[in-house]
C-alpha positions in Angstrom: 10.2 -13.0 17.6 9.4 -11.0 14.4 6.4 -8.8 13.9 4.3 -8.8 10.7 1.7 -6.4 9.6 -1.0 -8.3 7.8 -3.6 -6.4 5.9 -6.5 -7.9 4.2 -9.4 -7.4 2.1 -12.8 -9.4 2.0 -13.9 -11.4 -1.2 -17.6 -11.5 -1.1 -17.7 -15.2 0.6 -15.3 -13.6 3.2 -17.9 -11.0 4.1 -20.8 -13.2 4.2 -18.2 -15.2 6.8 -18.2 -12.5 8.8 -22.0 -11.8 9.1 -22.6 -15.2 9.8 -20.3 -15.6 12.9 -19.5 -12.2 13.9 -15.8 -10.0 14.1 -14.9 -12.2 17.4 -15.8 -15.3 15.6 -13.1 -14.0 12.4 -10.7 -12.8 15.2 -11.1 -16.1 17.3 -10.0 -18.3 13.7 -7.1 -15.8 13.0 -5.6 -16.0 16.5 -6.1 -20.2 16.3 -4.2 -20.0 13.1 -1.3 -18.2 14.4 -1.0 -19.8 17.8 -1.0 -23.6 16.3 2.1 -22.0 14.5 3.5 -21.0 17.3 2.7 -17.4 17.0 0.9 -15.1 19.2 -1.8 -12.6 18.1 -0.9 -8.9 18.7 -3.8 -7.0 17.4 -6.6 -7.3 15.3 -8.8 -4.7 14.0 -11.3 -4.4 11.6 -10.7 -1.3 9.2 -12.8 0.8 6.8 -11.0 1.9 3.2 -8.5 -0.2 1.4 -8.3 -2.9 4.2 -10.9 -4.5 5.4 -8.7 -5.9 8.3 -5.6 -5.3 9.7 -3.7 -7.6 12.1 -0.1 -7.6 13.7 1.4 -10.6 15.3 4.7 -12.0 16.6 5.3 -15.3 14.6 8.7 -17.2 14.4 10.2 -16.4 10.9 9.2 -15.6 7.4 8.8 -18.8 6.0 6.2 -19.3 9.6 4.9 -15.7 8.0 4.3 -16.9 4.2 2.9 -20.3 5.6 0.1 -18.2 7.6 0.2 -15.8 4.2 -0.5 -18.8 1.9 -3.0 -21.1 3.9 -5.7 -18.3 4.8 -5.4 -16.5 1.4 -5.7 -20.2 -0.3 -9.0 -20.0 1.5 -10.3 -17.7 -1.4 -12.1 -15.8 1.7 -9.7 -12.7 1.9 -6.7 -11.2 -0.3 -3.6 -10.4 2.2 -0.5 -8.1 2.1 1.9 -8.7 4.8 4.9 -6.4 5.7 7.9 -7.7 7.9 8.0 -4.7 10.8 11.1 -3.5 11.9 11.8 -1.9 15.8 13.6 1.0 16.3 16.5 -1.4 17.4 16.6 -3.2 14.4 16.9 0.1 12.8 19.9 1.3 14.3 21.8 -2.3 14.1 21.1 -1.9 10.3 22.5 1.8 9.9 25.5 0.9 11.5 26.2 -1.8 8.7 28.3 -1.0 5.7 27.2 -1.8 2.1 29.0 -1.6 -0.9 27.0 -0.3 -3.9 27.1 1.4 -7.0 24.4 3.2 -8.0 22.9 3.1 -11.2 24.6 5.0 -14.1 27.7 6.1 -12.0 
């Protein structure tokens, strides 16, 4: 199953969320989220400096991924960045692929 990095950032609302029921109660609603879509919650941490959370899980494919993506950041509560994460296997079956490209100018 895939792995995406998640990485998000409080609006104002989504802090007062968070003082009102707590980092387990934030983590709790994440983890419900991505288990009814047949995900599984790998880590969830809160974070000080650009990202005010940061969570990785396993979740089925992208479109599972953006789904998750567009349904909590429609909640107006938190601005996400996700990133697709690659394993050091996955790296290796892509370098032994060929592409054919031209780069720019040549």
């Amino acid at each position: 199953m895939p792995k995406y990095l998640s990485m998000g950032t409080y609006t104002v609302d989504g802090i007062k969320g968070v003082l009102k029921e707590g980092g387990t109660g934030r983590r709790k609603a994440v983890q419900s989220a991505i288990e009814a879509m047949g995900g599984k919650l790998e880590a969830y941490y809160f974070a000080f400096g650009e990202s005010d959370v940061v969570v990785i899980s396993d979740v089925p494919d992208n479109v599972t991924a953006a789904a998750l993506a567009i349904g909590i950041g429609s909640s107006g509560t938190v601005s996400l960045k996700t990133t697709v994460l690659l394993t050091p296997e996955e790296v290796d079956q892509a370098t032994k692929k060929t592409i054919s490209f031209r780069p720019a100018g040549r």
